[in-house]
LOMIKOL-673652 format. One record per residue (C-alpha): residue number from 0; residue in three letters; x negated, y, z negated. Coordinates in pm, 1 decimal, m for minus. Layout:
<atoms>
<atom NUM ALA <X Y Z>>;
...
</atoms>
This chain:
<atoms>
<atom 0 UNK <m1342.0 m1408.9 2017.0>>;
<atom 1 UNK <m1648.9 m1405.9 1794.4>>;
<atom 2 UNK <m1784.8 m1468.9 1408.9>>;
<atom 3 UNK <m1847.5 m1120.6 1375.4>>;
<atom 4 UNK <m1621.1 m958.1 1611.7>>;
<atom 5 UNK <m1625.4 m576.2 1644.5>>;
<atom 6 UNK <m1337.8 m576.5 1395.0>>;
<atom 7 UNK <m1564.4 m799.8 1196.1>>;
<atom 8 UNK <m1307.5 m1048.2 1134.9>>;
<atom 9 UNK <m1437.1 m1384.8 1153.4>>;
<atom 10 UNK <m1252.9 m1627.5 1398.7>>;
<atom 11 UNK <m1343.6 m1931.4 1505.1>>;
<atom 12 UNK <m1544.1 m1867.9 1876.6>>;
<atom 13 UNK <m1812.1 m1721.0 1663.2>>;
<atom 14 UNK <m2195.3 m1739.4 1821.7>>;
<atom 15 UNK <m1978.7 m1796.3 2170.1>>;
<atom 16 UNK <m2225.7 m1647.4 2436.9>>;
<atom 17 UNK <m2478.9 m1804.6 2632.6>>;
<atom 18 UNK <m2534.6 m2197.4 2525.2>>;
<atom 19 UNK <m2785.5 m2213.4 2273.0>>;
<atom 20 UNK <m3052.4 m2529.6 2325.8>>;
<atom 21 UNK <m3137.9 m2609.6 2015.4>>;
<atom 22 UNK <m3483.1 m2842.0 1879.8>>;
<atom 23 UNK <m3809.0 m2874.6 2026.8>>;
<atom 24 UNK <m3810.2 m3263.6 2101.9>>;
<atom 25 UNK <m3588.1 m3331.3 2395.1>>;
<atom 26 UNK <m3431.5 m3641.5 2186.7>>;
<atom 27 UNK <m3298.9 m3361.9 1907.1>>;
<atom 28 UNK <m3192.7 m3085.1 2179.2>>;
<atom 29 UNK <m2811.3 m3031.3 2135.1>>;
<atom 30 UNK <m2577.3 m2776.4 2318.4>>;
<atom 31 UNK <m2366.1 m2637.6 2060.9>>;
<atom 32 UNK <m1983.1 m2453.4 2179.7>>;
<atom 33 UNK <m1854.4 m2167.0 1989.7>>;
<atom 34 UNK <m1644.2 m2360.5 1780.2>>;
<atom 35 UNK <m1943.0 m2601.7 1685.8>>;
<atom 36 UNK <m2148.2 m2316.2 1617.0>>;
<atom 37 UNK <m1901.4 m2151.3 1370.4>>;
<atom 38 UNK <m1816.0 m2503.1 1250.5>>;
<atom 39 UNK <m2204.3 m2534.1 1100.7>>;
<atom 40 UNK <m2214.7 m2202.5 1019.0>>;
<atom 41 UNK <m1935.0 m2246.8 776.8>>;
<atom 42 UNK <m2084.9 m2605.7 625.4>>;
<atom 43 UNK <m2398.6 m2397.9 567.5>>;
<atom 44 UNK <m2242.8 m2176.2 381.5>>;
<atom 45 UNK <m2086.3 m2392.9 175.1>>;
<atom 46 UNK <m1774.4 m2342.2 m29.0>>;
<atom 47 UNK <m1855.5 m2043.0 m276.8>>;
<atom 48 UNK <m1959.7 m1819.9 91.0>>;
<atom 49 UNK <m1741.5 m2002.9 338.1>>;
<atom 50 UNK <m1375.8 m1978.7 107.0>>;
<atom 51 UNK <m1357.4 m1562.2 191.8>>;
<atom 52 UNK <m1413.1 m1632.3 575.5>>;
<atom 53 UNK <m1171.3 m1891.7 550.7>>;
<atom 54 UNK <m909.3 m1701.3 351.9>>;
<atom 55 UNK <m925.7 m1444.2 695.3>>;
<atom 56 UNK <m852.7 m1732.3 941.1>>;
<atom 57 UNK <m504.4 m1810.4 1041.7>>;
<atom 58 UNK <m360.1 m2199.3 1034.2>>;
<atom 59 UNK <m468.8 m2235.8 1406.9>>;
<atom 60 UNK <m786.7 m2124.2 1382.3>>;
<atom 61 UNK <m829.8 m2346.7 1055.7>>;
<atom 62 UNK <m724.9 m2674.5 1228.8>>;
<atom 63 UNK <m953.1 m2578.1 1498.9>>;
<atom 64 UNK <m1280.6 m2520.8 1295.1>>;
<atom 65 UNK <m1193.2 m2812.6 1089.8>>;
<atom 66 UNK <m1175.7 m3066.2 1365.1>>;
<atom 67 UNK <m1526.9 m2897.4 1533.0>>;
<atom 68 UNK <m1655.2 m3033.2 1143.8>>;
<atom 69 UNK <m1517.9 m3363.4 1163.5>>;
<atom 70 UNK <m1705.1 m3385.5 1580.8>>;
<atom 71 UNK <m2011.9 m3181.6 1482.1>>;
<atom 72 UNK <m2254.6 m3485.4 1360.2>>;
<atom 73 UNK <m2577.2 m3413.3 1230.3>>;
<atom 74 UNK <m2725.0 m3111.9 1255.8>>;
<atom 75 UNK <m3120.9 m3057.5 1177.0>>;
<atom 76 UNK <m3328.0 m2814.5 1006.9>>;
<atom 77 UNK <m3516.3 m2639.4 1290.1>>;
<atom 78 UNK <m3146.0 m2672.6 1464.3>>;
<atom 79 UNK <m2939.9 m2475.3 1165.5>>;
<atom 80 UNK <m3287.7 m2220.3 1164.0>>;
<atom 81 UNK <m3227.7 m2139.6 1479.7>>;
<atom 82 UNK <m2873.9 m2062.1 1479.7>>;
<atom 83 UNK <m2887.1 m1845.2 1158.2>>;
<atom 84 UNK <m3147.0 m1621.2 1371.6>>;
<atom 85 UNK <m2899.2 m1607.3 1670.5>>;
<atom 86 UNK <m2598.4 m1497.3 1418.8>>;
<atom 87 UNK <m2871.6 m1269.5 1222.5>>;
<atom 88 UNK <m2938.1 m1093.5 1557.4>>;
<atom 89 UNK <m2568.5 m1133.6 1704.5>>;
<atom 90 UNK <m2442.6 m923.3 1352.4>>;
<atom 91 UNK <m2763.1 m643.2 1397.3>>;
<atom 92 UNK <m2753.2 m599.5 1755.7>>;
<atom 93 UNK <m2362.9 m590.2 1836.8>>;
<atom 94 UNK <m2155.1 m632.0 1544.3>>;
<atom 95 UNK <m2040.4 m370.9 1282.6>>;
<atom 96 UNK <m1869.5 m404.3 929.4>>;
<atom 97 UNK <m1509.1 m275.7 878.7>>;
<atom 98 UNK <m1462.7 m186.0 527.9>>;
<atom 99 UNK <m1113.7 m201.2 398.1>>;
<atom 100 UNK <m908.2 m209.7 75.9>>;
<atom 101 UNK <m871.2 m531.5 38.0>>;
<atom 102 UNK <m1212.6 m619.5 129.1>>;
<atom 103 UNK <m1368.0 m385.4 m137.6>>;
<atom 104 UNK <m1107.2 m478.8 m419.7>>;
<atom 105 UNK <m1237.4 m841.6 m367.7>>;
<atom 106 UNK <m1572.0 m763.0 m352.6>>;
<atom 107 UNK <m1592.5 m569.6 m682.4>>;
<atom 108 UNK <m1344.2 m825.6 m864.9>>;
<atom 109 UNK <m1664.5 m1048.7 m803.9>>;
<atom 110 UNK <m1859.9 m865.5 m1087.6>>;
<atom 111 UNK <m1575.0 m662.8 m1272.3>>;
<atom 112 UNK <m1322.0 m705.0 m1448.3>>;
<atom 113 UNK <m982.0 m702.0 m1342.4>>;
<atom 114 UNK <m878.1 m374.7 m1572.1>>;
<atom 115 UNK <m1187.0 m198.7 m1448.4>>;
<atom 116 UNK <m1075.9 m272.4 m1066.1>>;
<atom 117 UNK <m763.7 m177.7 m1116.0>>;
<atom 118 UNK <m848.1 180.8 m1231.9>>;
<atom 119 UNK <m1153.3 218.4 m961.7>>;
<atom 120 UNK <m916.0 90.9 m689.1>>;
<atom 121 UNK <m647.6 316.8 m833.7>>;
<atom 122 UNK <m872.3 639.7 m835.6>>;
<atom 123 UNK <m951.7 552.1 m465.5>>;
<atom 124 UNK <m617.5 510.6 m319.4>>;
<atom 125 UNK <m492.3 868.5 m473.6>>;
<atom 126 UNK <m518.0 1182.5 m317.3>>;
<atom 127 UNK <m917.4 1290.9 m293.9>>;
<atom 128 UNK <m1063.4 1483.5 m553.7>>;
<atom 129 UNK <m1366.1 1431.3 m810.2>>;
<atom 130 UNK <m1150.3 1509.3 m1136.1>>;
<atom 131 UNK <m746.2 1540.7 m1183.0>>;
<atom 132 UNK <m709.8 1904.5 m1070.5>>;
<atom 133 UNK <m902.9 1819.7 m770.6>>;
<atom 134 UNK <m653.3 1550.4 m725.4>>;
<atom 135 UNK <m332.5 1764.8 m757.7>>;
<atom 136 UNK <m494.0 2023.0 m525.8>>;
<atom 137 UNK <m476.5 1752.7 m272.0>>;
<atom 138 UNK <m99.2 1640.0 m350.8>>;
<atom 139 UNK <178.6 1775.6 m127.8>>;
<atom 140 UNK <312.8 2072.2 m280.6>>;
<atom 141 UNK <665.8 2004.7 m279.1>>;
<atom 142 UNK <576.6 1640.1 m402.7>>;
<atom 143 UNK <426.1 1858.9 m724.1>>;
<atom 144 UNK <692.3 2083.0 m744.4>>;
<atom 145 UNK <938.7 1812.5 m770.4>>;
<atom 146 UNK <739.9 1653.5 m1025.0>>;
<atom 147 UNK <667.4 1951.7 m1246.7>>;
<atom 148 UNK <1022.1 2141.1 m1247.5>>;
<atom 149 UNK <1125.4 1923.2 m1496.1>>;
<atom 150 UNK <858.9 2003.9 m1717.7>>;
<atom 151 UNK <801.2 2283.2 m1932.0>>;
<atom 152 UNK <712.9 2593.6 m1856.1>>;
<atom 153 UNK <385.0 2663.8 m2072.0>>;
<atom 154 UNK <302.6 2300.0 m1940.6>>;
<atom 155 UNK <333.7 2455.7 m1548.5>>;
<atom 156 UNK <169.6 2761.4 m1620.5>>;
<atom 157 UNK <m157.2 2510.9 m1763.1>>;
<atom 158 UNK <m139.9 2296.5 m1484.7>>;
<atom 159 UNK <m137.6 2598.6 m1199.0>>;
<atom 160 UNK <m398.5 2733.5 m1376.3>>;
<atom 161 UNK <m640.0 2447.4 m1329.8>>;
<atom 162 UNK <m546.9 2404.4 m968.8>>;
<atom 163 UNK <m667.4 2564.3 m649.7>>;
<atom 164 UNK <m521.6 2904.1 m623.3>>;
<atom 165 UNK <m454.8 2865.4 m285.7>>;
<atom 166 UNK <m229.1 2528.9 m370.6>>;
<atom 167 UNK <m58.6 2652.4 m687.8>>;
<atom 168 UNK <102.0 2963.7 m468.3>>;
<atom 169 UNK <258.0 2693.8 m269.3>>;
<atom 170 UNK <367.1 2509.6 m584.0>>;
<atom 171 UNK <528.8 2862.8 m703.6>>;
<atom 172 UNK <681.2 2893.3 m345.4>>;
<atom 173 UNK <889.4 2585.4 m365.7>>;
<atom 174 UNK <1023.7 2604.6 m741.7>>;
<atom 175 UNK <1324.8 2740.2 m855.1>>;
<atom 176 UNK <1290.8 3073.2 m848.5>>;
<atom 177 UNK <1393.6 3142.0 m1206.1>>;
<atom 178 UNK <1141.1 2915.8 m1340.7>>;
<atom 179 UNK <852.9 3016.7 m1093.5>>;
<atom 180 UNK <874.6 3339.4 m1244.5>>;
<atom 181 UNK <922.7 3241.3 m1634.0>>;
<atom 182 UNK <579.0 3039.2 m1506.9>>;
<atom 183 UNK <422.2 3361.5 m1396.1>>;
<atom 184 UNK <504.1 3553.3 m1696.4>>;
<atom 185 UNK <341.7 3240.4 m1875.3>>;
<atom 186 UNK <9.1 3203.2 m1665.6>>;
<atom 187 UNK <m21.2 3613.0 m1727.4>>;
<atom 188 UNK <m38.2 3582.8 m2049.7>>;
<atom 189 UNK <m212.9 3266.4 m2072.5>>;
<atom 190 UNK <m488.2 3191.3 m2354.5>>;
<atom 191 UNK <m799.1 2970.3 m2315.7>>;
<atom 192 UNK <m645.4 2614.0 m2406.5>>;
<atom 193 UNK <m778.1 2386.1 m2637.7>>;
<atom 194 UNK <m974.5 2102.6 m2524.2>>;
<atom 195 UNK <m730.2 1841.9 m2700.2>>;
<atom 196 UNK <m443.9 1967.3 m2525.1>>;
<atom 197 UNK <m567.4 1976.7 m2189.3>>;
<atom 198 UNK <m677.9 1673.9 m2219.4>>;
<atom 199 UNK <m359.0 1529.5 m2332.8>>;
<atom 200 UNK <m187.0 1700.9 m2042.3>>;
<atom 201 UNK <m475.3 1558.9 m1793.0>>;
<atom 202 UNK <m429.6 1194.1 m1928.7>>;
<atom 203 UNK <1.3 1229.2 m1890.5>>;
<atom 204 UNK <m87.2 1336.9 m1568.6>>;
<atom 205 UNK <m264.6 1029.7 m1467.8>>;
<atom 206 UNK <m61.8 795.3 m1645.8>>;
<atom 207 UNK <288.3 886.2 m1569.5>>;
<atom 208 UNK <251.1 1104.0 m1209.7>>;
<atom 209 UNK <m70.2 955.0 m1042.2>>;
<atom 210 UNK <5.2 631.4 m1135.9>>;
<atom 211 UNK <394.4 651.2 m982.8>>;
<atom 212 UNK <239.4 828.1 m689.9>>;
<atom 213 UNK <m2.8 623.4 m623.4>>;
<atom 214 UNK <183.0 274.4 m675.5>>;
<atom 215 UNK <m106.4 110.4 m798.7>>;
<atom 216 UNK <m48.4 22.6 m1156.0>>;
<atom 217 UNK <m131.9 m324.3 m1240.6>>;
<atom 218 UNK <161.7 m542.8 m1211.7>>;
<atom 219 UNK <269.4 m806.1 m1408.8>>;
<atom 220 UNK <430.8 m1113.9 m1329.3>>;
<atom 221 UNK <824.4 m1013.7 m1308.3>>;
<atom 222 UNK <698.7 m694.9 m1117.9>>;
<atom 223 UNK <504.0 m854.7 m854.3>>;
<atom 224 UNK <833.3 m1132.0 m813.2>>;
<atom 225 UNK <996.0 m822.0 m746.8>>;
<atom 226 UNK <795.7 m720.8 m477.9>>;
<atom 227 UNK <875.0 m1065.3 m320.3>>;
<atom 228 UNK <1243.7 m1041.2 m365.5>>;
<atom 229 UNK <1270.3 m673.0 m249.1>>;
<atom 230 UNK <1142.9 m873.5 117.8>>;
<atom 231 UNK <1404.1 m1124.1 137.8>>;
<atom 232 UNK <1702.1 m1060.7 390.0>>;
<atom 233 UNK <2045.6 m1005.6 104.8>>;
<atom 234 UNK <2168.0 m1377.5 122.9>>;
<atom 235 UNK <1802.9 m1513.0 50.0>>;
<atom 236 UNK <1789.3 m1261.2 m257.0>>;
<atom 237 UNK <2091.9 m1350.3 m377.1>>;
<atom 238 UNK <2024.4 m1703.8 m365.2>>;
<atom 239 UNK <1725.5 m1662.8 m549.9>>;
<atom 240 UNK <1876.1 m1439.1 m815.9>>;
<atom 241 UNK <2196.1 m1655.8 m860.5>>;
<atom 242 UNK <1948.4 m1984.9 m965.7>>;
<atom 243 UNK <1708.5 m1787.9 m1158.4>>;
<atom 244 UNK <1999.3 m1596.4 m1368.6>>;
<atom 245 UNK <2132.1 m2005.6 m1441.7>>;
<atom 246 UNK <1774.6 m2097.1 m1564.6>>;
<atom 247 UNK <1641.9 m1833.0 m1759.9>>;
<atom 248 UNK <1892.0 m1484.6 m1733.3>>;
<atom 249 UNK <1644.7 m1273.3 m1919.4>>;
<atom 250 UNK <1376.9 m1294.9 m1627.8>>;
<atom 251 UNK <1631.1 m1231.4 m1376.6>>;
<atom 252 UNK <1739.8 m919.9 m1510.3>>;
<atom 253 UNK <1410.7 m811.6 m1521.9>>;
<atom 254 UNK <1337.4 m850.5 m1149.8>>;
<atom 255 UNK <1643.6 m688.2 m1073.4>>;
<atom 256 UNK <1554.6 m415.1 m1293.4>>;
<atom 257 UNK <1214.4 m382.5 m1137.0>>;
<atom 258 UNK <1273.1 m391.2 m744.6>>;
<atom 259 UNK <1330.9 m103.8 m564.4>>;
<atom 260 UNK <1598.9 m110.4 m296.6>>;
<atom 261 UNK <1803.2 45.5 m14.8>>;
<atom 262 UNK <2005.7 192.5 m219.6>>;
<atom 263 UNK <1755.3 313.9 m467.8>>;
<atom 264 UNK <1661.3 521.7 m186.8>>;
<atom 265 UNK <1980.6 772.5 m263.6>>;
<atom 266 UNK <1830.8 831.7 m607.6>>;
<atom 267 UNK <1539.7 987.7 m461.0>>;
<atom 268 UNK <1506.5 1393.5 m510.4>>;
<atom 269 UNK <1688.9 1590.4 m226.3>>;
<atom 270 UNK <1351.2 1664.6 m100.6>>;
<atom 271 UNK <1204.7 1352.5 m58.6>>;
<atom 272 UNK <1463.3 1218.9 127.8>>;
<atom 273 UNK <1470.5 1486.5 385.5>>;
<atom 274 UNK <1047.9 1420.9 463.6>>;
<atom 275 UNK <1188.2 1038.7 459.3>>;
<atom 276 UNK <1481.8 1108.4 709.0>>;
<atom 277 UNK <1219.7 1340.8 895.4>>;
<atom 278 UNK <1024.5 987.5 968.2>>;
<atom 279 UNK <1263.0 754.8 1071.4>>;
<atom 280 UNK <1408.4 661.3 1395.2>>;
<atom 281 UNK <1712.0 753.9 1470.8>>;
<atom 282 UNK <1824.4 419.9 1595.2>>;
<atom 283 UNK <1654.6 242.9 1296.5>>;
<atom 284 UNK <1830.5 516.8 1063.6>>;
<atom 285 UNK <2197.8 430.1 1202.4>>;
<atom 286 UNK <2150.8 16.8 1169.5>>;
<atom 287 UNK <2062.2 115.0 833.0>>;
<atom 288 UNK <2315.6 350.9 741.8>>;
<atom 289 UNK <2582.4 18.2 899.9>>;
<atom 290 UNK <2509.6 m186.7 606.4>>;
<atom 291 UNK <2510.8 131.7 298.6>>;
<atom 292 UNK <2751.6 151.9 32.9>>;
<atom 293 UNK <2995.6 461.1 141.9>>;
<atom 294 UNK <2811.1 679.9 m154.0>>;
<atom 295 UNK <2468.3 607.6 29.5>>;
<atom 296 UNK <2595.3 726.2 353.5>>;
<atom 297 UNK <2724.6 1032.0 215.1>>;
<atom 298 UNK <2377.8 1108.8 15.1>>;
<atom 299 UNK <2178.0 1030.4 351.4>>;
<atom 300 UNK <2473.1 1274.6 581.5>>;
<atom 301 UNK <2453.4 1581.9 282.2>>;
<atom 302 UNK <2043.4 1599.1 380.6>>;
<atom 303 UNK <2124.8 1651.9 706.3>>;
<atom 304 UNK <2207.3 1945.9 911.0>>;
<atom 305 UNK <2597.2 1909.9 1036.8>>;
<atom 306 UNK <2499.7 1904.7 1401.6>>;
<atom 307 UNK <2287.2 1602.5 1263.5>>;
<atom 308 UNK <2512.8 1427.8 1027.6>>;
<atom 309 UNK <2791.5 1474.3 1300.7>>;
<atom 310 UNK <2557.8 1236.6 1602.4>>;
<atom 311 UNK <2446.3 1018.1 1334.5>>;
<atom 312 UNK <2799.8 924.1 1274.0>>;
<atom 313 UNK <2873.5 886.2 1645.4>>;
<atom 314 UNK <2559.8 681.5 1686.6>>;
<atom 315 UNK <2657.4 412.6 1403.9>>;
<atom 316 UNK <2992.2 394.8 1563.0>>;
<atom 317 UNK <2963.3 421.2 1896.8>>;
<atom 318 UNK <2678.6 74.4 1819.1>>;
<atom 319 UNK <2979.7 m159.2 1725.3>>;
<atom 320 UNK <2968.9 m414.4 1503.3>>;
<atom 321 UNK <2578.0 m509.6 1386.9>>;
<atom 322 UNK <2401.3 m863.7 1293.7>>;
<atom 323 UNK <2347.2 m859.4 859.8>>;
<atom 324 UNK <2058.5 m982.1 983.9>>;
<atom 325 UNK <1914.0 m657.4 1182.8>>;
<atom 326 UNK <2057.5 m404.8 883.2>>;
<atom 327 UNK <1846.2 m634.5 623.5>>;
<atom 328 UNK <1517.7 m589.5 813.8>>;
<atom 329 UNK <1612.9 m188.4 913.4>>;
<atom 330 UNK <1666.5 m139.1 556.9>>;
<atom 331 UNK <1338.2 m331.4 455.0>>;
<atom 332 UNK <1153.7 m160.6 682.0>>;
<atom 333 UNK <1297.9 191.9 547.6>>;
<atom 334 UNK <1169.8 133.7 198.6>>;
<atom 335 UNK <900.2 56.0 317.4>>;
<atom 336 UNK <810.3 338.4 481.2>>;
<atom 337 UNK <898.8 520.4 201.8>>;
<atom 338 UNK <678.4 328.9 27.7>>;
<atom 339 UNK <397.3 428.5 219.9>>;
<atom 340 UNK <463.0 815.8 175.5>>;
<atom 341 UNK <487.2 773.5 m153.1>>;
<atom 342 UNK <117.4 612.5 m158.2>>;
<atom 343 UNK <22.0 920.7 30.5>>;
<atom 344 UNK <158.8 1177.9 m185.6>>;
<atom 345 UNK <418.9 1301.8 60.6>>;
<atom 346 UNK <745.5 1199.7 m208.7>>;
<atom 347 UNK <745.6 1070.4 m509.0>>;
<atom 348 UNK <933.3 781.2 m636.3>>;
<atom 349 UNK <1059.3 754.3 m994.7>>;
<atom 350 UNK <1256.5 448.6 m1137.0>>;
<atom 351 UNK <1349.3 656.8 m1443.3>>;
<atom 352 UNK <1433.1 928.7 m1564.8>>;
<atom 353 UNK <1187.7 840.4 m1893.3>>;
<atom 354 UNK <898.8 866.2 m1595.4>>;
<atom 355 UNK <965.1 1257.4 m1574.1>>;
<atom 356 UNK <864.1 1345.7 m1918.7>>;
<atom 357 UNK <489.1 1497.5 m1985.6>>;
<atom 358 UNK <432.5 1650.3 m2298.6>>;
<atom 359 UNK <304.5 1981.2 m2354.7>>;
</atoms>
């Protein structure tokens, strides 16, 4: 393990090859061990640049710097110079920086605002692309196409328009067919559109489907409790809910509004959860499926082929009876992935049906 590993996460061996003699006066030499060494380090840096290194260290490796601080004694001048040139040349010669979400978002919350983060973080984590059309070029087409059905037609027609050609014929492919061609008839006879109204359509766009794509809107309070509560096992979360609804009934109902469950996975277009049945394990999918409401199992059985629907079933039975315990983490671990695709642009989740509305 080292400071500045290849990973560049800092752990607590840092500076841990050869022995470093340190001081020119044989009375101040001092052999320093890896811990010792990251130990200074650290007290150099004081709290303002040690707290993020910290923050990356688990409880073990916490209690272990800590009590190299408390054994560490004095260290000297010439004695801290020298080991700031051996992590200098340690980080040029054989580390490397890994660059990460979370690493950025910190880094520019340092001089931004939050707001401003949030929408530079946001534009990041959704599909590649310099402006919006860019964007949707680069969003699964059925994804689009689930999005966009419910929208007008003149609105379609616009938003085709702007998009690659190449990625708005597999849009057409994969809508209705009536519609595709009342859109066709409508990007014929298209006229130049205004500048308002394109914009208008552009800033819907990014509000209401980038923003639900993408899953990065800025949370409050009640939506980030959520979040917790959507990772408890059932008997935790309804623990939790019960005591909060005898306290203050208004907040509960809002969490419960806000998560997004097992079951909120049936709700999902018929599409998405086919590409979401087309990722799971099939073992994972039956411990699931133990635990569903009988109108869940049916929704998850009428996306699958017969053949498929018929060894599901004899999966799930032939498995006997399974722990709560094992259903709650095959579930979690189910939205979660769905979750995921939904940050990639391979489904989209809506809560609402309000969230499907984009005006013309």
């Amino acid at each position: 393990m080292a400071l500045v590993s290849q990973s560049a996460e800092p752990e607590p061996q840092a500076l841990a090859g050869k022995q470093l003699t340190i001081g020119n006066e044989a009375s101040n030499q001092r052999v320093l061990k890896g811990d010792e060494k990251a130990a200074a380090l650290l007290l150099a840096l004081g709290p303002d640049y040690g707290k993020p290194i910290f923050d990356e260290l688990d409880e073990l490796e916490i209690k272990q710097l800590s009590r190299a601080m408390v054994r560490l004694g004095p260290i000297t001048q010439e004695m801290l110079d020298d080991l700031m040139i051996e992590f200098v040349t340690t980080i040029s010669s054989n580390g490397s920086l890994a660059g990460n979400t979370d690493s950025t978002e910190r880094l520019l919350l340092s001089f931004l605002s939050q707001e401003r983060v949030d929408a530079i973080m946001e534009e990041i984590r959704g599909p590649a692309g310099r402006n919006m059309w860019e964007k949707l070029s680069n969003v699964q087409a059925d994804v689009l196409a689930a999005y966009l059905k419910n929208e007008y037609p003149q609105t379609i027609a616009v938003v085709l328009s702007k998009i690659a050609t190449e990625h708005a014929s597999k849009v057409l492919a994969v809508l209705p067919e009536e519609l595709a061609m009342d859109v066709v008839q409508r990007m014929l006879g298209l006229d130049p559109v205004q500048k308002e109204i394109l914009e208008k359509i552009e800033a819907t766009l990014r509000t209401e489907f980038m923003s639900t794509l993408n899953h990065t809107k800025r949370r409050d309070s009640h939506e980030q409790m959520a979040e917790i509560f959507n990772a408890f096992d059932r008997q935790t979360e309804a623990r939790f809910l019960t005591t909060l609804e005898e306290t203050s009934r208004d907040d509960a109902e809002r969490i419960k509004a806000l998560m997004f469950t097992f079951e909120d996975l049936a709700k999902l277009e018929a599409s998405a959860i086919q590409t979401l049945l087309a990722r799971m394990d099939k073992k994972e999918l039956a411990i699931s499926l133990k635990g569903a409401s009988e109108q869940v199992k049916e929704t998850f059985f009428a996306n699958m082929s017969s053949r498929q629907a018929k060894l599901l079933r004899e999966d799930m039975q032939a498995m006997g009876p399974v722990r709560l315990k094992d259903v709650d983490e095959a579930q979690g671990r189910m939205v979660a992935t769905a979750k995921d695709m939904a940050a990639k642009g391979e489904i989209v989740i809506l809560k609402t049906k309000a969230d499907d509305q984009m005006v013309a």
